[in-house]
C-alpha positions as CSV (number, residue, x, y, z in Angstrom):
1,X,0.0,0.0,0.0
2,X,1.1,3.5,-1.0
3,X,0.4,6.3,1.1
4,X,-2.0,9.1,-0.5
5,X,-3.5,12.1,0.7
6,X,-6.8,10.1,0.5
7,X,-6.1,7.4,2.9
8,X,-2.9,8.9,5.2
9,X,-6.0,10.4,7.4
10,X,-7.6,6.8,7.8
11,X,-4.3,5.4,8.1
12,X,-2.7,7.5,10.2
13,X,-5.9,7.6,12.9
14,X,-5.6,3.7,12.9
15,X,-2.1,3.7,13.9
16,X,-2.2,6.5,16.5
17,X,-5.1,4.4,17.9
18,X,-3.5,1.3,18.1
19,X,-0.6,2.6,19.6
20,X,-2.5,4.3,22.6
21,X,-4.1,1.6,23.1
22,X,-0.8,-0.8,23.1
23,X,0.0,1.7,26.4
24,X,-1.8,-0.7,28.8
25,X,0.0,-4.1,27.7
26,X,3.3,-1.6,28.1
27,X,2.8,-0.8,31.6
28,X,1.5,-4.5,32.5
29,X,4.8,-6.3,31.0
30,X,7.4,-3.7,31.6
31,X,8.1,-2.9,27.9
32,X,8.5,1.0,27.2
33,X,5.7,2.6,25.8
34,X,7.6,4.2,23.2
35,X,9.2,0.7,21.5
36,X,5.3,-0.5,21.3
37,X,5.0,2.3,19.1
38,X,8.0,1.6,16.6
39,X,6.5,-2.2,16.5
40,X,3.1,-0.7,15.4
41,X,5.2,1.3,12.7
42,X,7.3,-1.6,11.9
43,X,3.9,-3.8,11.4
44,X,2.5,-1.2,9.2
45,X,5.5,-0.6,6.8
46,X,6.6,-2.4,3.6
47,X,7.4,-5.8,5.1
48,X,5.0,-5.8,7.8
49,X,1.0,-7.4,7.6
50,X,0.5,-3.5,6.9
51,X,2.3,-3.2,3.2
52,X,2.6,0.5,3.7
53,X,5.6,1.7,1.3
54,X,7.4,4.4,2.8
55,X,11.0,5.9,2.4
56,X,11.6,9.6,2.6
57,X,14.1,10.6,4.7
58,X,13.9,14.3,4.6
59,X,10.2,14.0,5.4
60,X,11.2,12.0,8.3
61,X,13.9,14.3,9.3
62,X,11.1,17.1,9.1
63,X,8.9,15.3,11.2
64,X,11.6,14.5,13.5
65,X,13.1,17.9,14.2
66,X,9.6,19.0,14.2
67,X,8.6,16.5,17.3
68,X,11.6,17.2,19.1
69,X,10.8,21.0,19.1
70,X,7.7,20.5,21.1
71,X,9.4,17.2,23.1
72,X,11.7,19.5,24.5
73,X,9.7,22.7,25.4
74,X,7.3,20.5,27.2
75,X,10.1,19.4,28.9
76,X,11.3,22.5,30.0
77,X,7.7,24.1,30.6
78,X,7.8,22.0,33.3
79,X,11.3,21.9,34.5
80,X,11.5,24.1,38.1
81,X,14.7,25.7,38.9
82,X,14.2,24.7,42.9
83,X,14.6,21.4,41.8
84,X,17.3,21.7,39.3
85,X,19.6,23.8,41.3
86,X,21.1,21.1,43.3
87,X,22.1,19.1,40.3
88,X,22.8,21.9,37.8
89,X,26.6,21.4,37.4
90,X,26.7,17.8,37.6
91,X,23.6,18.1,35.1
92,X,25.7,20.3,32.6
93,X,28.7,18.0,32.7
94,X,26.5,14.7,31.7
95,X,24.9,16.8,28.9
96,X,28.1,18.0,27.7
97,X,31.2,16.9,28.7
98,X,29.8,13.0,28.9
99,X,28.3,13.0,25.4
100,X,31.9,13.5,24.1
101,X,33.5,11.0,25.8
102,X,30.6,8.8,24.7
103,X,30.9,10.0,21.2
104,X,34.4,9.6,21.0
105,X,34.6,6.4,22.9
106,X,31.8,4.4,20.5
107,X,33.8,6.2,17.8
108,X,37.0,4.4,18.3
109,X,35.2,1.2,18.7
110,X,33.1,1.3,16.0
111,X,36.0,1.8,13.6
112,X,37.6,-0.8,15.3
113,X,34.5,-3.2,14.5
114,X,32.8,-1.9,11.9
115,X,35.3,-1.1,8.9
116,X,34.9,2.7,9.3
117,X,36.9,5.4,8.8
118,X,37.5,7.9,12.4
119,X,35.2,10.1,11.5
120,X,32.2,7.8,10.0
121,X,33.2,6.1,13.9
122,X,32.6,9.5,15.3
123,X,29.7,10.1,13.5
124,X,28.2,7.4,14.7
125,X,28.9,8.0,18.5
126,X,28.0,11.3,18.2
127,X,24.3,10.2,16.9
128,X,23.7,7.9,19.5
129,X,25.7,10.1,21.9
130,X,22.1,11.3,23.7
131,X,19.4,9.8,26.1
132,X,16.3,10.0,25.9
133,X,14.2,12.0,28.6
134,X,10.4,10.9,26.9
135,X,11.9,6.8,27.2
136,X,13.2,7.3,30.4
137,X,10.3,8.8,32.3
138,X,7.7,6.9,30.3
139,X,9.3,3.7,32.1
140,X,9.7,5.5,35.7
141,X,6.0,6.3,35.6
142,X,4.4,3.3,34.5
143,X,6.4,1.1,36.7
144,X,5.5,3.6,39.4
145,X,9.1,4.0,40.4
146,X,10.2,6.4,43.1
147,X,13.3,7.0,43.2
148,X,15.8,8.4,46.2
149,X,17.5,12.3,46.4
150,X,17.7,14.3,43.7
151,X,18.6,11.1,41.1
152,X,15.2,11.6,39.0
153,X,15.8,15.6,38.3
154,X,19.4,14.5,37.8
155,X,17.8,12.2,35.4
156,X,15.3,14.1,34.0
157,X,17.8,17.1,33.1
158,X,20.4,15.7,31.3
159,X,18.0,13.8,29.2
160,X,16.5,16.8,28.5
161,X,19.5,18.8,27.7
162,X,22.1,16.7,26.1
163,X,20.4,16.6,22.5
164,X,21.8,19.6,21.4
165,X,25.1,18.9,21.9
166,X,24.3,15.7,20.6
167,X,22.9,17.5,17.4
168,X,26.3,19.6,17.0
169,X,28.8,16.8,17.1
170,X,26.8,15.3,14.5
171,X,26.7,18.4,12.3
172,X,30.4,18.9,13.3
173,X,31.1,15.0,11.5
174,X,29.2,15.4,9.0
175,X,30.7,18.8,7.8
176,X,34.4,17.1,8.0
177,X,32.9,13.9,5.9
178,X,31.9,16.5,3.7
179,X,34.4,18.2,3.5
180,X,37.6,16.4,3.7
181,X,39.9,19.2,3.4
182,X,38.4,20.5,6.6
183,X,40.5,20.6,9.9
184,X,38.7,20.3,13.4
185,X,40.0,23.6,14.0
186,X,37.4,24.7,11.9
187,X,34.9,23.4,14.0
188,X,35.8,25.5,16.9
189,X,34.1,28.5,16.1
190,X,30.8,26.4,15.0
191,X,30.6,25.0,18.6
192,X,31.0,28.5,20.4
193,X,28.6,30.3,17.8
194,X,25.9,27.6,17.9
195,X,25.8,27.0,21.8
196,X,26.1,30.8,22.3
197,X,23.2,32.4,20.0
198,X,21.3,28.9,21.1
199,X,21.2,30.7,24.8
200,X,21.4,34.0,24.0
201,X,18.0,33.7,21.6
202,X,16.7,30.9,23.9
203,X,16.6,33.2,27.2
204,X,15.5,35.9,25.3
205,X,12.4,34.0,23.5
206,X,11.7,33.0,26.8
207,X,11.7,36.7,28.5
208,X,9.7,37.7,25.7
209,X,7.3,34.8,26.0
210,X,6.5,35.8,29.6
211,X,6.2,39.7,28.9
212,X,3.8,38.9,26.1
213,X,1.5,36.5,28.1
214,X,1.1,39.0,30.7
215,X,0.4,41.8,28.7
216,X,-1.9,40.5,25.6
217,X,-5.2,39.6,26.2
218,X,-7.3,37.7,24.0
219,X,-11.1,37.7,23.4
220,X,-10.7,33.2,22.9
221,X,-9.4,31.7,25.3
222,X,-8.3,28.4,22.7
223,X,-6.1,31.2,21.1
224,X,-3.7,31.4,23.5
225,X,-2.3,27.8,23.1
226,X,-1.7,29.4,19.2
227,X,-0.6,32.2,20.2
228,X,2.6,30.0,22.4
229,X,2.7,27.3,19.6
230,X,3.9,30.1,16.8
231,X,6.1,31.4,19.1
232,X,7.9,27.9,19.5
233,X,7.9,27.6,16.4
234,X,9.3,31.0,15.4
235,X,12.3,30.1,18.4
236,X,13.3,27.3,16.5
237,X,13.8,28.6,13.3
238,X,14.9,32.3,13.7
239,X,18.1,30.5,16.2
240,X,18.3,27.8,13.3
241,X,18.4,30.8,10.9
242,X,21.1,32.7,11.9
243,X,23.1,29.7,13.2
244,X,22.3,28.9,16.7
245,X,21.5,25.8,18.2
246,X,17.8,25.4,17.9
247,X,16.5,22.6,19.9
248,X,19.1,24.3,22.6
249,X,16.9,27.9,22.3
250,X,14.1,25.9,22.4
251,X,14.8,24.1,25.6
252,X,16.2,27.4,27.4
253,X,12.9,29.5,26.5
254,X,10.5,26.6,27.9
255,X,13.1,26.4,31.2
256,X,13.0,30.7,31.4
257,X,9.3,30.5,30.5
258,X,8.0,27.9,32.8
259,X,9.6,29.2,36.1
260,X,7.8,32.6,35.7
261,X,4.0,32.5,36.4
262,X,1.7,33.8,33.7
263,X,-1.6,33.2,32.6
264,X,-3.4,29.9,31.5
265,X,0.0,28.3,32.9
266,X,-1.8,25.1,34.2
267,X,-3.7,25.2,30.8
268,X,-1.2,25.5,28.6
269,X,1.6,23.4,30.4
270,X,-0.8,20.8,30.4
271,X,-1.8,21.2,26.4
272,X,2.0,20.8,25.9
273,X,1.8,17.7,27.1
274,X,-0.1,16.4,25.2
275,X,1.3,18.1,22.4
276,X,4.6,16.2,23.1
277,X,2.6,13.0,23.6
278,X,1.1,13.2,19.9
279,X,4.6,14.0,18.7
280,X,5.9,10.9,20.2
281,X,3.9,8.5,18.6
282,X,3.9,10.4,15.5
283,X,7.4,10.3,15.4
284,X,7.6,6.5,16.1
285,X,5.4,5.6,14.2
286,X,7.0,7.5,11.1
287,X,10.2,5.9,12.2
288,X,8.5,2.1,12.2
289,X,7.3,3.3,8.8
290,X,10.6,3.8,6.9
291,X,12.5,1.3,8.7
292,X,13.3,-2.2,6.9
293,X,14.1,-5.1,9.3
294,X,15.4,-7.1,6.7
295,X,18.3,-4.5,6.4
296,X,18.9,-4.2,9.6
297,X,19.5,-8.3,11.0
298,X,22.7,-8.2,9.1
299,X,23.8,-5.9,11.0
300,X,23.0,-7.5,13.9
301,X,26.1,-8.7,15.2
302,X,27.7,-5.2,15.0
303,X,24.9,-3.9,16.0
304,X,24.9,-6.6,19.2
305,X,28.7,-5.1,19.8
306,X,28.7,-2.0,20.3
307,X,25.6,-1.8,22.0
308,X,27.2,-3.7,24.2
309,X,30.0,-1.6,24.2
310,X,27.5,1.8,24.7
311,X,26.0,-0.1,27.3
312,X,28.6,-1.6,29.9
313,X,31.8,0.6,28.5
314,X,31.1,3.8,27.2
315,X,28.4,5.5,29.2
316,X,29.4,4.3,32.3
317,X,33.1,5.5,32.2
318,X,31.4,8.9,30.9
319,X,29.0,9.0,34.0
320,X,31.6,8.0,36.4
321,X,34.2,10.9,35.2
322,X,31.3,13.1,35.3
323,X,29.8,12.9,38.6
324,X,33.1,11.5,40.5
325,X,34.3,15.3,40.6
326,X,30.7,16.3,42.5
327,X,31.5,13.7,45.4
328,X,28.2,11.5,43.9
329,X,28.5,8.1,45.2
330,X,28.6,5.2,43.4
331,X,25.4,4.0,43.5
332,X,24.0,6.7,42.1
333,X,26.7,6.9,38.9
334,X,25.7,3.3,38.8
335,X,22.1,3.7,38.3
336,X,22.7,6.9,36.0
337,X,24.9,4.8,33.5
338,X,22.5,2.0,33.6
339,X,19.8,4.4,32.8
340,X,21.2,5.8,29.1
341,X,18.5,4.7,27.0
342,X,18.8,5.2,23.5
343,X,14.9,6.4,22.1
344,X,13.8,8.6,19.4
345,X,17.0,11.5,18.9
346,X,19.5,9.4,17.6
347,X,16.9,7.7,14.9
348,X,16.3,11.7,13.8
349,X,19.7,12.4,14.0
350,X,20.6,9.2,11.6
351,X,18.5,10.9,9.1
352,X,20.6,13.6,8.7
353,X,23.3,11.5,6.8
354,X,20.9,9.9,4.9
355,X,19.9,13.7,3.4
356,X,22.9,14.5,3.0
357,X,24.0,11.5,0.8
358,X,27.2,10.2,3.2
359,X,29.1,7.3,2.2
360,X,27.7,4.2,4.3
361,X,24.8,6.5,6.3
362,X,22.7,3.5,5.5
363,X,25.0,0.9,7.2
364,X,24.8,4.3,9.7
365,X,21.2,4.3,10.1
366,X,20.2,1.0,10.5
367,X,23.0,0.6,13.1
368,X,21.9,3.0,15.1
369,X,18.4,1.8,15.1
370,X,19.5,-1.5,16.3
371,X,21.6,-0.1,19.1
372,X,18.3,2.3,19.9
373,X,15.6,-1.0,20.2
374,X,19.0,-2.8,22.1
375,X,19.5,-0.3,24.8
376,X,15.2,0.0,25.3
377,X,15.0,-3.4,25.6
378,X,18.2,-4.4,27.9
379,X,18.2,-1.2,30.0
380,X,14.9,-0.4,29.9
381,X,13.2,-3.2,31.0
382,X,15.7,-3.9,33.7
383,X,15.2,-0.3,35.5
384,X,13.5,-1.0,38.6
385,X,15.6,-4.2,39.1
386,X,18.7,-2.1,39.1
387,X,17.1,0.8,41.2
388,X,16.3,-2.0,43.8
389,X,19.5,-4.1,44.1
390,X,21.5,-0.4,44.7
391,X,18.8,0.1,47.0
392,X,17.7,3.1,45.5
393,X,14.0,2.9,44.8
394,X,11.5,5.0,47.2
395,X,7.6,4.9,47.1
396,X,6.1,6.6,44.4
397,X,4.0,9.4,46.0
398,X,2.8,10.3,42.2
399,X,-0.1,7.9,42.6
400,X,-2.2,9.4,45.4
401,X,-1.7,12.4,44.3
402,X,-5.3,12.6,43.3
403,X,-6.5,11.3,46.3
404,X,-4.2,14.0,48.3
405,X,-5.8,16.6,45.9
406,X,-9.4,15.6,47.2
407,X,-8.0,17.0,51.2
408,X,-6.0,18.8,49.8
409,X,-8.3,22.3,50.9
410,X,-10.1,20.3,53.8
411,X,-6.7,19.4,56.1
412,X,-4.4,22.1,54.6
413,X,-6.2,25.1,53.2
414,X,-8.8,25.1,55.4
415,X,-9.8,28.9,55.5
416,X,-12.0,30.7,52.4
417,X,-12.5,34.0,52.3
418,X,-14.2,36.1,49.8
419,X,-12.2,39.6,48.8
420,X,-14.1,42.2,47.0
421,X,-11.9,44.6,45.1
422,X,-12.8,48.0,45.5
423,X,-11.8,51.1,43.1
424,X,-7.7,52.3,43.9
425,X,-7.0,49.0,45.0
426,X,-2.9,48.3,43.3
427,X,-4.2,45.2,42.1
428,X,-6.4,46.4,39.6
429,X,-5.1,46.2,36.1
430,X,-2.6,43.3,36.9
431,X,-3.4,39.7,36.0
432,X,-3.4,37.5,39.2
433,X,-0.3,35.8,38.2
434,X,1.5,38.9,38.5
435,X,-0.1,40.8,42.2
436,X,2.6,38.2,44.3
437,X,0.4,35.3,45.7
438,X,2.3,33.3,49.1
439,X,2.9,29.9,49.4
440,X,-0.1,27.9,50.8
441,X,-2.7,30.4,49.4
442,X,-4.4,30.3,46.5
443,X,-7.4,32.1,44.3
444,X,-9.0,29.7,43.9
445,X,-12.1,31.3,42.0
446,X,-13.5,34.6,41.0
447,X,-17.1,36.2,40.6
448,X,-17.2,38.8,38.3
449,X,-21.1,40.4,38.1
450,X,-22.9,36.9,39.7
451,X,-20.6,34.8,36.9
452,X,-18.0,32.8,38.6
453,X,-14.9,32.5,36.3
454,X,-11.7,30.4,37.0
455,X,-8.6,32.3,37.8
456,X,-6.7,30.9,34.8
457,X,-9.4,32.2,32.4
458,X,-8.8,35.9,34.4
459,X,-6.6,38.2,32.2
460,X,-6.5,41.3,34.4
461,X,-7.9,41.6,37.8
462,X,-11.4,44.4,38.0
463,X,-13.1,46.6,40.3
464,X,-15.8,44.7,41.9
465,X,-14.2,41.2,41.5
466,X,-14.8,39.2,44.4
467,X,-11.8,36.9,44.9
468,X,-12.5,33.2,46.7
469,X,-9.3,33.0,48.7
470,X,-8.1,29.8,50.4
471,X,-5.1,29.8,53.1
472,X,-3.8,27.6,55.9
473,X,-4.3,30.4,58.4
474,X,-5.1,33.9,58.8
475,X,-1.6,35.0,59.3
476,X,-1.3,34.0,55.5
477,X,-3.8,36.3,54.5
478,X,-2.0,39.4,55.7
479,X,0.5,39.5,52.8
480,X,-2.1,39.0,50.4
481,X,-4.0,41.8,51.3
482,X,-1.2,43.5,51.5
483,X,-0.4,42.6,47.6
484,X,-4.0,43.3,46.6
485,X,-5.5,46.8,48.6
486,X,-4.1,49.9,49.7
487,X,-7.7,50.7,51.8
488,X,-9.6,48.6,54.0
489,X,-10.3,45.3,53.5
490,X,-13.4,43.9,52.7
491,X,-13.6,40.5,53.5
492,X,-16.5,38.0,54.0
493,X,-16.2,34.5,55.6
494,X,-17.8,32.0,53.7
495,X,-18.1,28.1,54.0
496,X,-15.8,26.0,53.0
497,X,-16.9,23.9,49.9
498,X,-14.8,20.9,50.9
């Protein structure tokens, strides 16, 4: 079968269905969500039951670069510096200085084993270099792991910020392949210009992000997720357009964005999730779709040894120079070198050769897909075994967080008052993300002329408003009355709805 723009709707639907639905045998049996998703793609392509013929590589590449836009400023939407602090250097060293020892490690080896040239070798270490933050954490939750200290932001932030690093050695390899001629000296000034107007347009996007979602208000409410999607979009390709590392700008604007408050944050951090969700399987499943197995169990026995090598040799003696400097014991490198899974980056990545028409990027590409379904399938299914013999593992509080949520106002917040803004009050004008809200208090509703409105769909605070406020204590409510009036306050017990 040959896709068409008559039946790539059908298709497509069928696929994406199957493959949400192939999330409950995932969580049952241990297998990562996201593999189930290349084996629908697989099943569906050329030499599968499916038939469906399919080999572009620049659409794929597209497609790919496209996902990992919105993978990775979901990630860092919800990415909190408190949490990131502690582990920020050791976090930066994994993302950086450990993906080129991995890189150049695999890259010795491979020439060694797989009739390469150094820099085909490097290449290839530098394309399966990166971890992946959506096969990690897609694991972690369905098993309901919990894990000890600050090992899952550890976790959670070098897998989110070692692709584009990953994405510039590969660029870097690719321009020496293509240009033999070329020194590595030449790639100095690459690394500095890319990883510098990366941040510098990054940090900026994201200030301007912020600025704009406090100030701009908009008569639909559903506009608002458009409004952040262009700007993602426009991140991406003005850094990519005047040579900066985009998925790097990307990831810093989401990170600047998503520790600032602003409005529709649950909302929209929440849409993003999904967003990145979609993108997942849709990237997968293109993936499974251009992928030929019968090309790739030749391989298998390369393929079988420097996984192996990735696996047991490379990452680890990357992790443990990493984090040894920090004073990180070694239980903890342990369980972050066992936890290096391969996913959906260094397929994208392996595209790029295949565009660009490199000697052997075949042999390249079907390598590295065999090393990605290797290091799923030995590491990933093994997680919570390892987490438990290095006595690592905790209980997963994740999983009654509903059921906290439901006593939540009852035991904690157990005051409500109502606050009626009067005329001259400082808060009017602001948007309630902005008037400086404590800890343990919330608005938790607002009634605007009888009509009771939700404070995420609130763009700017009124006269008249009367603000539902919940709080521990009184003593809480002093600062935000403070925050909200400059007269007397007006305030009205009411009964608790919980």
């Amino acid at each position: 079968m040959t896709l068409s723009s008559g039946n790539i709707l059908l298709i497509g639907s069928v696929l994406l269905i199957l493959s949400v639905l192939t999330t409950k045998t995932s969580s049952r049996f241990g297998i990562p969500t996201l593999l189930l998703f290349l084996v629908v793609g697989m099943l569906a392509g050329a030499e599968g039951p499916g038939g469906i013929i399919f080999y572009d590589p620049k659409s794929v590449q597209f497609i790919g670069s496209l996902s990992l836009c919105f993978i990775l400023f979901s990630g860092g939407l919800d990415s909190r510096l408190k949490d990131i602090q502690p582990i920020l250097w050791p976090g930066i060293m994994l993302s950086t200085v450990g993906i080129i020892i991995s890189a150049a490690l695999v890259g010795v080896f491979a020439m060694m084993v797989a009739g390469f040239t150094l820099i085909e070798g490097l290449l290839l270490g530098a394309i399966v270099s990166s971890t992946d933050a959506a096969a990690v954490f897609s694991i972690i939750r369905s098993m309901g792991m919990g894990l000890k200290g600050k090992l899952r932001p550890l976790l959670e932030f070098e897998s989110g910020s070692n692709d584009p690093m990953a994405y510039l050695l590969t660029i870097a390899f690719m321009y020496l392949l293509l240009h033999p001629g070329a020194s590595v000296v030449h790639l100095i000034p690459l690394f500095f210009k890319q990883m510098l107007w990366g941040a510098v347009i990054g940090f900026g996007m994201g200030k301007v992000m912020h600025y704009v979602f406090f100030r701009i208000r908009l008569e639909v409410d559903g506009l608002y997720s458009v409004l952040l999607i262009a700007m993602v979009l426009f991140t991406y390709s003005i850094s990519d357009y005047i040579g900066g590392n985009s998925f790097l700008s990307v990831y810093i604007a989401a990170f600047v964005l998503g520790n600032k408050d602003f409005l529709h944050k649950r909302s929209l951090t929440k849409h993003f999730e999904g967003t990145a969700w979609l993108m997942q399987i849709v990237l997968f499943l293109t993936l499974g779709l251009l992928v030929n197995p019968s090309q790739i169990w030749p391989l298998a026995g390369i393929g079988i040894l420097i996984s192996l090598f990735l696996i047991f040799v490379a990452r680890p003696l990357s992790v443990h120079f990493c984090l040894r400097i920090f004073g990180i014991n070694h239980r903890t490198r342990a369980f972050v070198s066992w936890v290096g899974l391969r996913g959906a980056v260094p397929i994208v990545f392996a595209t790029y050769p295949l565009t660009a028409h490199i000697a052997k990027a075949s042999m390249i590409f079907n390598l590295v897909f065999f090393i990605t379904i290797t290091s799923v399938l030995v590491q990933g299914t093994t997680m919570p075994m390892i987490a438990r013999w290095l006595h690592l593992l905790v209980p997963d509080k994740s999983r009654k967080k509903s059921l906290l949520d439901k006593e939540l106002a009852s035991k904690i917040k157990s005051l409500v008052v109502e606050f009626e803004v009067l005329p001259g009050f400082i808060c009017i004008g602001k948007p309630i993300a902005e008037i400086g809200i404590p800890h343990n208090t919330m608005i938790v509703m607002v009634n605007r002329s009888d009509v009771l409105i939700t404070p995420d769909n609130i763009a700017f605070i009124e006269p008249y408003d009367k603000l539902m406020i919940m709080a521990e204590n009184k003593e809480l409510l002093e600062d935000i009355y403070r925050n909200l009036s400059i007269g007397k306050r007006h305030e009205k017990p009411v009964p608790s709805p919980f």
